[in-house]
Structure formats: C-alpha cells, structure tokens
C-alpha beads as a LAMMPS data file, in Angstrom:
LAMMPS data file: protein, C-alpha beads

157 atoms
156 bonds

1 atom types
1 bond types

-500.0 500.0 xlo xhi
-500.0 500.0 ylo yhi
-500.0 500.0 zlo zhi

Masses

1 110.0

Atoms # bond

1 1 1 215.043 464.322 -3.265
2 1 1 213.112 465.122 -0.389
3 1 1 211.254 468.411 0.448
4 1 1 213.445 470.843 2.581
5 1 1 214.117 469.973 6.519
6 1 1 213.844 466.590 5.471
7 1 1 217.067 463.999 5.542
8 1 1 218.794 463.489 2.692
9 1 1 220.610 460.839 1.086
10 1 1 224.735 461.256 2.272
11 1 1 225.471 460.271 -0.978
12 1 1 223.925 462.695 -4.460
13 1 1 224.268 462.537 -8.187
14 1 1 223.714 466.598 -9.340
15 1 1 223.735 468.027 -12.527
16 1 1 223.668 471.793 -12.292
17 1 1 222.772 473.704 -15.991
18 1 1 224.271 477.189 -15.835
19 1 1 222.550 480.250 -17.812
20 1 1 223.775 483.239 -16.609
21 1 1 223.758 483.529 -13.004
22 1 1 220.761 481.486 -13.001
23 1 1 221.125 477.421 -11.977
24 1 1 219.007 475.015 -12.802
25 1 1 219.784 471.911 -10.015
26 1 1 218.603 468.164 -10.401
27 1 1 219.559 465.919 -7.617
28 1 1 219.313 462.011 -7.417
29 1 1 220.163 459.823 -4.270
30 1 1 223.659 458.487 -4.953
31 1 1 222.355 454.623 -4.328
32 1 1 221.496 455.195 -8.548
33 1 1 224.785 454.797 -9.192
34 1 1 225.346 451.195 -8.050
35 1 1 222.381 450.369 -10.540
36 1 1 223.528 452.298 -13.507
37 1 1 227.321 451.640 -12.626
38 1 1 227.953 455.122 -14.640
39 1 1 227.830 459.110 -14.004
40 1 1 224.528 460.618 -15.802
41 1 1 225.648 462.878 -18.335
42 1 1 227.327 466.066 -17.046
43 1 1 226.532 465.215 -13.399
44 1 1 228.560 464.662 -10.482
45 1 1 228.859 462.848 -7.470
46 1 1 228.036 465.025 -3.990
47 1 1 229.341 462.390 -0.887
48 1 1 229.049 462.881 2.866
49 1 1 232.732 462.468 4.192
50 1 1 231.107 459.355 6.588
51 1 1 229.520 457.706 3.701
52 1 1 230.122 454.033 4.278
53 1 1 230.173 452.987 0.617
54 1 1 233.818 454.081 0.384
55 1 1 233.702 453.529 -3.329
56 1 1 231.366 456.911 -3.349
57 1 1 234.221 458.697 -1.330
58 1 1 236.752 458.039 -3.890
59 1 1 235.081 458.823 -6.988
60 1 1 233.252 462.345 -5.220
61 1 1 233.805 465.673 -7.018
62 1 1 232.410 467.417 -3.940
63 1 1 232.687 466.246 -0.210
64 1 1 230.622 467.447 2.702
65 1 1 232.279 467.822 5.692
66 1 1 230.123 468.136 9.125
67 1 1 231.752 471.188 9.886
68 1 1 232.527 473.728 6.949
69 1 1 235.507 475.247 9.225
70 1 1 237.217 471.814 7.996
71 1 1 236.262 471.958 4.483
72 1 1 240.069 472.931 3.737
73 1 1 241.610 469.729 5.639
74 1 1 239.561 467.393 4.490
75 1 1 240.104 468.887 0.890
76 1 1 243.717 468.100 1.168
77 1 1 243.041 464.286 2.161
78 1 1 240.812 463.536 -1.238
79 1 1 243.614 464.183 -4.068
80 1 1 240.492 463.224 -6.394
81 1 1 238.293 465.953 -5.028
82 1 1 237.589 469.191 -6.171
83 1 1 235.587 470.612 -3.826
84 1 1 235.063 470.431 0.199
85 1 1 232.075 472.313 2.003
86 1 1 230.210 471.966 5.307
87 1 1 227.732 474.700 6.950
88 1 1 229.291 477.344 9.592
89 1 1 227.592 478.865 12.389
90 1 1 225.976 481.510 10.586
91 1 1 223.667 479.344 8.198
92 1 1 226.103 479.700 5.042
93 1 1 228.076 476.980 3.966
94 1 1 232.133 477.266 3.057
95 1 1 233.183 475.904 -0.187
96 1 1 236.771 475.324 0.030
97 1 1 238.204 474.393 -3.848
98 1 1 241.584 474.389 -5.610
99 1 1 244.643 477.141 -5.139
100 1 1 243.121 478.140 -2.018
101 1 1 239.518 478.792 -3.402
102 1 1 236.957 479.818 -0.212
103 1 1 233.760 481.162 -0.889
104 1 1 230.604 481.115 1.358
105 1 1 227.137 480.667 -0.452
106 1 1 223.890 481.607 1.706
107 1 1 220.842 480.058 0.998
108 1 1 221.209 476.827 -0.492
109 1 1 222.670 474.139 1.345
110 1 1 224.667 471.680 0.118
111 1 1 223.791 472.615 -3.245
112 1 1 225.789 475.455 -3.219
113 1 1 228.895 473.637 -3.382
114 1 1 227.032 471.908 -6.649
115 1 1 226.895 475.556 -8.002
116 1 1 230.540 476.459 -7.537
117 1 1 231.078 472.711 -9.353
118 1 1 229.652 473.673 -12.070
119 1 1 231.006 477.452 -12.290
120 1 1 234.484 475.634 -12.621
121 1 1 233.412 472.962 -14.614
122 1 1 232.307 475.722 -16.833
123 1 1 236.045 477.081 -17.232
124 1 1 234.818 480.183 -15.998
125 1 1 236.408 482.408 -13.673
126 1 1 236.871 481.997 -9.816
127 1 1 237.102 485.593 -9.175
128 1 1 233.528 485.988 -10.527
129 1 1 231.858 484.188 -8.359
130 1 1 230.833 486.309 -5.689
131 1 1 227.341 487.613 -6.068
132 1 1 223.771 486.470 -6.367
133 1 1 222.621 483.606 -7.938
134 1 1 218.937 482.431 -8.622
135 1 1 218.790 478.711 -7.978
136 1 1 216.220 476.583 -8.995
137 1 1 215.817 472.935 -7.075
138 1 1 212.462 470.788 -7.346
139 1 1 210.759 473.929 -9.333
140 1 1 211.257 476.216 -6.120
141 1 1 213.634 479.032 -7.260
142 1 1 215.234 481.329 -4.686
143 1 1 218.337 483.871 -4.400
144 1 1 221.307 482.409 -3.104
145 1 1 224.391 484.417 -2.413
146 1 1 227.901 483.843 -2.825
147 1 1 230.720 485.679 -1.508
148 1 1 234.474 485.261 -1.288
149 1 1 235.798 484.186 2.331
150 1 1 239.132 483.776 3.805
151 1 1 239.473 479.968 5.476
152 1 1 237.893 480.022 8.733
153 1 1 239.985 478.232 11.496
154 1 1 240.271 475.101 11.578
155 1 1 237.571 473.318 13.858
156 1 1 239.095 471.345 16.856
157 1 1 236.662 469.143 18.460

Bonds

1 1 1 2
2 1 2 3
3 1 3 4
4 1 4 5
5 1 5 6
6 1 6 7
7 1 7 8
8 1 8 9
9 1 9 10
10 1 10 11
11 1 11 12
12 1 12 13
13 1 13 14
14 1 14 15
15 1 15 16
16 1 16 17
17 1 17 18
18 1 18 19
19 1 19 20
20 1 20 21
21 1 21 22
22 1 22 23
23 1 23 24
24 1 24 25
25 1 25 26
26 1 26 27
27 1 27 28
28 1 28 29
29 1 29 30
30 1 30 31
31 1 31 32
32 1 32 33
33 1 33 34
34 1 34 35
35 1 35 36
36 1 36 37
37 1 37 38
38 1 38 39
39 1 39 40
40 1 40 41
41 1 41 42
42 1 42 43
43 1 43 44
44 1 44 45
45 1 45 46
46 1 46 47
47 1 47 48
48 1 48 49
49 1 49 50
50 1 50 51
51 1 51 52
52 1 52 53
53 1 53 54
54 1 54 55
55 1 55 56
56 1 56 57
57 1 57 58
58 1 58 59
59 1 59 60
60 1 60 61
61 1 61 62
62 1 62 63
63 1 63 64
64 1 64 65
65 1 65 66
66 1 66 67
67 1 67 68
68 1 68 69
69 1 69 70
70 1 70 71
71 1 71 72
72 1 72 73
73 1 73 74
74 1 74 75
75 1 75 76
76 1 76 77
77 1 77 78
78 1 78 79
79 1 79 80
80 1 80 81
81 1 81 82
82 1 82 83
83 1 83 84
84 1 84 85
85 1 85 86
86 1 86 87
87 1 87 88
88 1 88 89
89 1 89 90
90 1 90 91
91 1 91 92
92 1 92 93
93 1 93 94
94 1 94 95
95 1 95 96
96 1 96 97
97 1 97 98
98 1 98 99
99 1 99 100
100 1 100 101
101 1 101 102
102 1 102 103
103 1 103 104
104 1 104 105
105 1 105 106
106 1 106 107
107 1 107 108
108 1 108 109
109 1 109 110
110 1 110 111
111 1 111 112
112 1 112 113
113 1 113 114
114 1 114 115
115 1 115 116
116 1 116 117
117 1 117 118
118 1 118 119
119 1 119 120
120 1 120 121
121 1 121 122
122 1 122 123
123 1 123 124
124 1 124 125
125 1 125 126
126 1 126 127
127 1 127 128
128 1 128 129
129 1 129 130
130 1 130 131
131 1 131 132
132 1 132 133
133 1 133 134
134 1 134 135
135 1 135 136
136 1 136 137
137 1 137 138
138 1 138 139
139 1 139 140
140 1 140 141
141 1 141 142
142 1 142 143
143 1 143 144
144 1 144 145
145 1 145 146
146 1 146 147
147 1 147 148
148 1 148 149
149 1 149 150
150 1 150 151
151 1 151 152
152 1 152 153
153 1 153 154
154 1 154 155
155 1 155 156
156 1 156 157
C-alpha cells in the first residue's frame, strides 16, 4: 500500500488480527483478487462506492462512501454489506454497521472501518467498542480512537 498522503487503490483486500485492543492491519490493492479469483484467508474486501469493477461492489464487506454523513444510506442500498464509512468534517471517519451501529474512529482512515470489521467478525460485542485502539499498518503503530456516534444528517449535495 502506499505511504500515507499518498492515493490509494479504491478497491483493498485487509486482514485485520485482533489481540486485545491492539490491531495488527495488512492491506493489498483489490486488483489481487482478479488474479487469485479468491478472498486470502480471513481477509475482506474494502471497495470505494465508485469503483468501476462492479463485481468488487457486490462482493464488499465494507464500502467507502465520499462523505461519511451518507455512510447510513448507502448501507441500506448494499444488502451484502456490512459496513459503510466515509470521513466527516472533523478528520474522523463514521462507521455506520448493522441495527443502527455508528461509531466514529479518529486516526486511521479507512482502516478504521477494517477494525470495526473485524471486532464483529470476532463475535464480540458492539457496545465495547468505544475506546482506544493501537493500530499497527506497514510497521507504523499509532492510537486510534473509537467512540460511539449518533448518525449524522444525511449529506445533501
């Protein structure tokens, strides 16, 4: 992946490995899975909602959305997806899940939404999410911090 402020790919394959409240995230440009034509072993599919490969769209666990404040809506539209985010104002990013899930993580991007993933993946519970979490991407590790949210409104272009 590339370093940070860089572009990266709309579409990702991530594998998060939980210990704790510690995750350890590995990220692969999505383009791997037309070669391999298969998931890597307890990874997921991260999609930009204008990704032109609309295969990727359909079989994404997690969406990005341009604007987090949508995150919700365009939740509703991908029946296969479990999560939605997009960054707000503020430099956090909304991660809108099932049963009206909304959480906002600070400091990690995208990835964040990778780290809620694999919290539910996990079975474990929504309601202890909120809190810090040292997140390790490309052997940089910093604090990242999650916190429950209600929906933002809507965005209306």
């Amino acid at each position: 992946m590339p370093p940070d402020g860089e572009a990266e790919p709309g579409a990702q394959l991530v594998r998060v490995d939980l210990a704790g409240r510690h995750a350890t995230v590995t990220r692969h440009a999505g383009e791997r899975l037309r070669v391999d034509r298969a998931l890597p072993a307890g990874a997921h599919l991260s999609v930009d909602l204008a990704e032109p490969h609309r295969p990727f769209l359909e079989l994404a666990e997690i969406v990005v959305a341009p604007d987090g404040r949508d995150a919700a809506a365009v939740l509703a539209t991908l029946p296969g997806c479990l999560l939605a985010t997009g960054p707000l104002g503020d430099g956090s990013w909304l991660v809108a899940g099932p049963d009206g899930l909304a959480v906002r993580v600070a400091g990690a991007g995208r990835v964040g939404a990778s780290v809620v993933h694999a919290w539910l993946a996990a079975g474990r519970d929504p309601a202890e999410l909120p809190g810090p979490f040292e997140v390790t991407t490309g052997g940089r590790t910093r604090t990242v911090t999650v916190r429950a949210s209600p929906p933002p409104a809507a965005h209306r272009p």
